[in-house]
N, C-alpha and C positions, 0 to 999 in steps of 0.2 A: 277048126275055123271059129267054132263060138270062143275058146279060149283066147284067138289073137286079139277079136272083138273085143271081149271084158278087159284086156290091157291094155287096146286103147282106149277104153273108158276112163280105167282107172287112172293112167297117165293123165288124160285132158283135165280131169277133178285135180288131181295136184295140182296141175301146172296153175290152175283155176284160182285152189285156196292160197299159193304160192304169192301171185298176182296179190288177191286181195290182201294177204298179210304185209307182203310191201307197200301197198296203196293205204293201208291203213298207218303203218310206222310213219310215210312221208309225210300223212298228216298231222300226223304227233307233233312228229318234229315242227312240220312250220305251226301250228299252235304253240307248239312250248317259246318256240323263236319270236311269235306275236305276242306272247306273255312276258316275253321277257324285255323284248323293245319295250313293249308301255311299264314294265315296272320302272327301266332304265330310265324312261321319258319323262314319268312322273316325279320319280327320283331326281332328275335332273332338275326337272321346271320347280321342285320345290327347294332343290338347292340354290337353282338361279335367282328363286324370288326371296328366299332370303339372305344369301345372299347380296344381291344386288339394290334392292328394293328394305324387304322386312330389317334388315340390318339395321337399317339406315333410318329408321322410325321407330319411334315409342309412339304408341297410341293407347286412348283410354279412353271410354264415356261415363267412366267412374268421376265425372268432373262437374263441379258447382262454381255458378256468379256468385260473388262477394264484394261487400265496398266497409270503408270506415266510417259507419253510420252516428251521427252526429246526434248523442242525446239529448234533447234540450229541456233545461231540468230549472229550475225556482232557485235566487240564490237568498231571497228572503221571504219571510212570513207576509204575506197579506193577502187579501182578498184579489179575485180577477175581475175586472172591471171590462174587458174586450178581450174576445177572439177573433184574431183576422183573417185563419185562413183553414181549410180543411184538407180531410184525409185525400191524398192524389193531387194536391195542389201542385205545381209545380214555384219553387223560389228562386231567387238571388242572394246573395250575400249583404247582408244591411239590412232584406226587410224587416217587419213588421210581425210579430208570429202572436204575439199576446200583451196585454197590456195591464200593469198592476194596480192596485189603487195608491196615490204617491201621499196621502194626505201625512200619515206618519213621518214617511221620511222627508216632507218639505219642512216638518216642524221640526226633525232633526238635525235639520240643518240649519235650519233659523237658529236654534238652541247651541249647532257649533262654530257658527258667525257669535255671536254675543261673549262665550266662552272664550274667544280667539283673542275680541277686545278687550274683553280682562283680566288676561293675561298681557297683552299689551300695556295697559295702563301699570298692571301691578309693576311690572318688570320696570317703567318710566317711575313709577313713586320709591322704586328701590336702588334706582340712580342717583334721585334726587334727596334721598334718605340717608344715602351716601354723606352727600356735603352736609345734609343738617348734621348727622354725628361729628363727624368731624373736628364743625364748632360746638358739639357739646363737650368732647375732647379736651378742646381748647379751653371751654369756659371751666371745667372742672379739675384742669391743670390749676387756672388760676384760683380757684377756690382752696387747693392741697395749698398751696405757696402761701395763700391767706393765712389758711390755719396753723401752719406752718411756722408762721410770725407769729400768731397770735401765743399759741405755745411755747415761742421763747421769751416774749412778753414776760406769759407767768412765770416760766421758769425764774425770770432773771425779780418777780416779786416771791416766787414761795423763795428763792434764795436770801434775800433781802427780811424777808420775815422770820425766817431761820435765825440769822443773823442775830436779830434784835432779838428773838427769843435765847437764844443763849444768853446774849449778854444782862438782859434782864436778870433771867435766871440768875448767871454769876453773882449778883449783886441782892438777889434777896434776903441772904443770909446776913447783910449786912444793914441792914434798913435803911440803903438809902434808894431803892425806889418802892413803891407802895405797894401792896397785892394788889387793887385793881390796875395799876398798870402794869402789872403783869400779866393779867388775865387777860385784859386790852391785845396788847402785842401775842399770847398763846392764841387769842378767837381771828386776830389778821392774822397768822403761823398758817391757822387751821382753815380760812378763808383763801389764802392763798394757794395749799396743799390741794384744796378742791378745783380752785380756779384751773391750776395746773392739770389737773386729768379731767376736765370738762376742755380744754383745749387739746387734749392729747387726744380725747374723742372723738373731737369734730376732726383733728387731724385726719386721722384713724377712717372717717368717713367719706372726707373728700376725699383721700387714697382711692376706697372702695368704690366709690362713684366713679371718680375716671376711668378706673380698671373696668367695670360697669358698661362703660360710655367706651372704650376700646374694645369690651368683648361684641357688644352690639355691631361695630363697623367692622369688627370683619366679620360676624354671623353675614352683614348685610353682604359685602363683599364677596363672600362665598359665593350668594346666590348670583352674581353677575360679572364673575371673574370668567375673565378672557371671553365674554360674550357681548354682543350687543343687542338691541332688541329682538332686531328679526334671528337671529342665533339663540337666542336665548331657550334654555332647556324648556322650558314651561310655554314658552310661546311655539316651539317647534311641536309640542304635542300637542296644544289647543291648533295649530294649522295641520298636523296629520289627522284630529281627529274630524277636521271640517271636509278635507277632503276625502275622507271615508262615508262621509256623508250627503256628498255629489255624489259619492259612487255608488251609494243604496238606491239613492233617486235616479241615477242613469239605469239601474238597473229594474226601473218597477219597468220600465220598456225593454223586451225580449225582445231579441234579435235572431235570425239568421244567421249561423257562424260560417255555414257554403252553402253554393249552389247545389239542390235538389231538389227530390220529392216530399213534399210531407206524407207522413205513415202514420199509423198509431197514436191517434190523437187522445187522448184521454184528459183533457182538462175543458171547463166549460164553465160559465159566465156566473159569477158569482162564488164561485167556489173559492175557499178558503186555505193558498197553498202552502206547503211549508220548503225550508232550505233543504235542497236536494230532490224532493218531489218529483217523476218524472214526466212531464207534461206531454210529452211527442216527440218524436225524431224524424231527422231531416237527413234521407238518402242521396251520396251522391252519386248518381246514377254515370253522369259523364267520367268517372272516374274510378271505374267497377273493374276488377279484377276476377281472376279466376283460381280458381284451387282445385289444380288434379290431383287426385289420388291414386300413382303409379304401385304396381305391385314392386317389391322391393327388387327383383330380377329383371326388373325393365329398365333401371337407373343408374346401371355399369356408365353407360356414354353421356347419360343426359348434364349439361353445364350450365349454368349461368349465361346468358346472353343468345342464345340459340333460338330458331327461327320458329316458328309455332302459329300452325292454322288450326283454324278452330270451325266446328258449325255447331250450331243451337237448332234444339229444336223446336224452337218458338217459328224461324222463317226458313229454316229446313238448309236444304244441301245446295241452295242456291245461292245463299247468303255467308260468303266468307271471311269470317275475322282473320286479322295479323297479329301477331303478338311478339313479347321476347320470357323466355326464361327470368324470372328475375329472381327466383332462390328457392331454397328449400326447409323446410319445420323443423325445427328444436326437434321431434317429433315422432312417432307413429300418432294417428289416432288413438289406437288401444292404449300409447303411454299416459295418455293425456285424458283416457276418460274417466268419468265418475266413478266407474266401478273398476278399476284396472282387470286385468285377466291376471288369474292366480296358476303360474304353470309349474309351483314345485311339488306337484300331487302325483299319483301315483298313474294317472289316466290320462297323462299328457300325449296330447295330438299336438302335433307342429301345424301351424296356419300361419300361411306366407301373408307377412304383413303390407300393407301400405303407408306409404309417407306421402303427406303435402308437398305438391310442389306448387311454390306460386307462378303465374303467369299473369305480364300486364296484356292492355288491349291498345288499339289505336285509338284515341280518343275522336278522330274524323270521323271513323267506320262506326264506335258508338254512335255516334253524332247524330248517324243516318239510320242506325239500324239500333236502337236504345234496347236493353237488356235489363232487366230487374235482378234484385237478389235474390238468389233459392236457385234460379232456374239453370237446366242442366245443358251441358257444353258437350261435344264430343273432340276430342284435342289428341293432336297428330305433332308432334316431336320431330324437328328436321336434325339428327344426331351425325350428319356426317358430317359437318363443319365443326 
């Protein structure tokens, strides 16, 4: 009897641990089954979000405001005489920013008025210098044709005295004319011999002078061939150099070249500037762009013209700019900096680089919600269009 007892015992204990080993398996199983839904799930949602969603965006807060900051710089030497406006000012285009002292260049310009007219004048007295050669031409024409006569004049007496000297001559062997009239007729021979090349001189010289008096007109000629006064070479640089010299004087007043902020003011009253000098710069803040810095694996989709929200963290996540792609950098940073990176060593690590991409803004939404340069953007890529 105790025997059948201890094997129902022992039966109920199996049947017992039997129970609980299946009761235990069943729970494996729906654990491993509940493990595996959520890896599925997870698996799933983050295939659906990228997918669907991450795909379809480049995002980065690797991103900075930028604008084309306007340096306004001295283009001549002189003293400052006014400053009109200071650092945070807000401007226009045309004002007012600094004022030079004009004294030098008002006398410069006095100095290229004066020069202007005389060159005018010269240019009129080289016209008129003109005609007088001309007739000096003429008069020295007639002077050659004088001498000209006068020279066959003598010719036709040293001939004539020639003459009589021979025949003299022939005949003094004979006595019948006397030695002093033969001396007589040799000293008019020899009077006339001179007379002759004192005429061939002055010949000789009126030549020289006409030629003289034709190299002058057209020296003069040159200077005012195919021109007239206002064309006139010497007059056109006495009028560029006048108005080089409105332009010194328009310039002792510094202007505003756009609309902005004034920054960095570094010039002050009395001070003594020179050409190029940089006085301050003038922000245009309505016209600020952006430069994100995508990693290079983010930029497979990114295009030109593509739709681009932006938040700053100057007025946070409430405040949303609109943008478009407008292009991309010659570029890495690292190509373009100071020190480039030197990767043919022996301890090269790969570092996935970043390139600029620029992004414009709306210039309304500036309008309302102004952005400075430096400050950081957060910028979201619409890449499915």
């Amino acid at each position: 009897m105790a025997d059948i007892e201890t094997g129902t015992v022992r039966a109920n204990e199996d049947l017992h641990l039997a129970q609980n080993d299946a009761n235990t398996k069943s729970k494996r199983k729906r654990l491993f089954a509940a493990f595996a839904c959520g890896v599925a799930l997870i698996g799933g949602s983050a295939y659906a979000y990228e997918t669907l969603v991450a795909s379809k965006h480049a995002v980065t807060d690797n991103a900075y405001v930028g604008a084309d900051v306007a340096q306004i710089t001295s283009q001549l030497a002189a003293p400052v005489s006014a400053v009109l406006v200071q650092d945070t000012q807000q401007v226009r285009r045309g004002d007012v920013l600094v004022r030079l002292d004009g004294t030098d260049a008002k006398i410069a310009v006095a100095r290229a008025e004066a020069d202007l007219a005389r060159a005018v004048r010269k240019v009129q007295g080289l016209e008129a210098t003109d005609s007088g050669l001309g007739a000096q031409i003429s008069a020295r024409a007639a002077d050659e044709a004088r001498a000209q006569a006068d020279v066959a004049a003598a010719k036709a007496r040293f001939d004539k005295a020639r003459i009589d000297l021979q025949r003299r001559q022939g005949l003094d062997g004979s006595g019948a004319v006397s030695a002093d009239e033969v001396t007589t007729v040799r000293t008019a021979f020899d009077n006339a011999a001179a007379g002759l090349r004192a005429a061939e001189a002055v010949r000789a010289q009126a030549a020289a002078a006409r030629n003289a008096a034709i190299g002058d007109r057209d020296a003069n000629r040159a200077l005012i061939a195919n021109s007239t006064v206002d064309n006139n070479p010497e007059v056109l640089a006495a009028r560029a150099a006048l108005a080089q010299a409105k332009v010194d004087l328009e310039r002792t007043v510094i202007r505003a070249p756009i609309d902005g902020v004034v920054t960095r003011r570094q010039v002050q009253v009395g001070q003594r500037v020179q050409p190029g000098a940089a006085l301050m710069a003038v922000v245009p803040v309505q016209a600020a762009y952006v430069d994100a810095n995508f990693k290079e694996v983010e930029l497979a989709h990114v295009r030109p013209g593509q739709s681009v929200e932006l938040t700053s963290d100057l007025y946070g996540e409430n405040v949303v700019y609109h943008g478009k792609v407008a292009g991309f950098s010659g570029g890495t940073g690292a190509a373009f900096a100071l020190v480039p990176a030197q990767n043919a060593t022996g301890n090269w690590i790969k570092v996935v680089q970043r390139l600029p991409v620029r992004i414009t803004l709306d210039p309304k939404e500036l309008a309302a919600h102004p952005v400075r340069v430096g400050l950081s953007m957060n910028v979201d890529v619409d890449v499915s269009k």
